[in-house]
N, C-alpha and C positions, 0 to 999 in steps of 0.2 A: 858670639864670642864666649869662650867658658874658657875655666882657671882650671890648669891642672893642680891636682892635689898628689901626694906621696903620703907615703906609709914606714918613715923611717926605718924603724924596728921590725917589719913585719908582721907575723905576729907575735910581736910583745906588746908590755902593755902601752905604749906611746901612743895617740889616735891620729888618723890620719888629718894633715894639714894644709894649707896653701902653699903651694911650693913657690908661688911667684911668677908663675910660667901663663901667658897668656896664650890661648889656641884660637883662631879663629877658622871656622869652617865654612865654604863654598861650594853650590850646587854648581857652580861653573865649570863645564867642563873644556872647554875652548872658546880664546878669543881672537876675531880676527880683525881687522890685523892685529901683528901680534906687535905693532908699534905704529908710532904717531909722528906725523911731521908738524914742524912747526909756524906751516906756510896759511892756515886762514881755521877752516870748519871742516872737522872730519867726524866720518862715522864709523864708530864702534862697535860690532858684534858679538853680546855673551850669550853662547851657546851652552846649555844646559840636557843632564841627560834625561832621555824622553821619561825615566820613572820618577822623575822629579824638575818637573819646569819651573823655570825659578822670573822671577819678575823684582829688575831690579826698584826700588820705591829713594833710592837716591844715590847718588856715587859720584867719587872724586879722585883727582891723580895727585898724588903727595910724595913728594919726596924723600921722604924721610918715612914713618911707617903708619899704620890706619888708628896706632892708638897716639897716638901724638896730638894735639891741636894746634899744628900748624900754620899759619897765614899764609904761605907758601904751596897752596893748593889750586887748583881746577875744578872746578864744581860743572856737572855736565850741562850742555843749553837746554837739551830736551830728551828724556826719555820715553821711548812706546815699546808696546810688547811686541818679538817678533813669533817665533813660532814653539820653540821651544825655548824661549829667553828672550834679551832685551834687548834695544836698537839704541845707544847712546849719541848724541851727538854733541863734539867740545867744539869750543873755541881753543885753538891749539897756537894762535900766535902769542902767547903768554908764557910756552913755557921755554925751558933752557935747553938749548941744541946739545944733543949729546947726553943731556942729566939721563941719570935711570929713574922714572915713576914708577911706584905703587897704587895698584887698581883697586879702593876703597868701597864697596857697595854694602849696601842695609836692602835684606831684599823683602819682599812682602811674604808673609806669611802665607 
């Protein structure tokens, strides 16, 4: 997660500051499926690009957005490493038919 900053003035004399803009950046580069039903236990695939395999170390689906602290989350049952990324598996009878989720991960370094 990093904070974009801006540089009002350019260069003038004002220094650059927190513009308030949250970025969060992803070595994920496909996931399949690219949706979840809400019928029991499914598995989730983040595929990542081979110059940077990523391992996810926790994730959740939120409805609303990843910096939020929501109670309205999914927290995954179990993650393993696949090959070039993670194998997640949810409990997906929980959540709301139709909602749109956001895919939340903190990956390992």
């Amino acid at each position: 997660r990093y904070q974009m900053c801006v540089d009002m003035d350019g260069s003038g004399i004002l220094p650059t500051g927190p513009s308030g803009v949250v970025v969060y950046v992803s070595g994920v580069s496909r996931i399949f499926p690219s949706y979840v039903t809400d019928d029991g236990e499914q598995q989730v695939v983040l595929e990542c690009g081979e110059e940077m395999p990523c391992r996810a170390s926790r994730a959740r689906l939120v409805r609303d957005s990843c910096s939020s602290n929501t109670s309205d989350a999914t927290e995954w049952r179990s993650i393993s490493a696949g090959v070039n990324g993670s194998i997640l598996n949810v409990l997906t009878d929980a959540l709301v038919a139709g909602a749109h989720y956001v895919l939340c991960t903190e990956m390992e370094a």
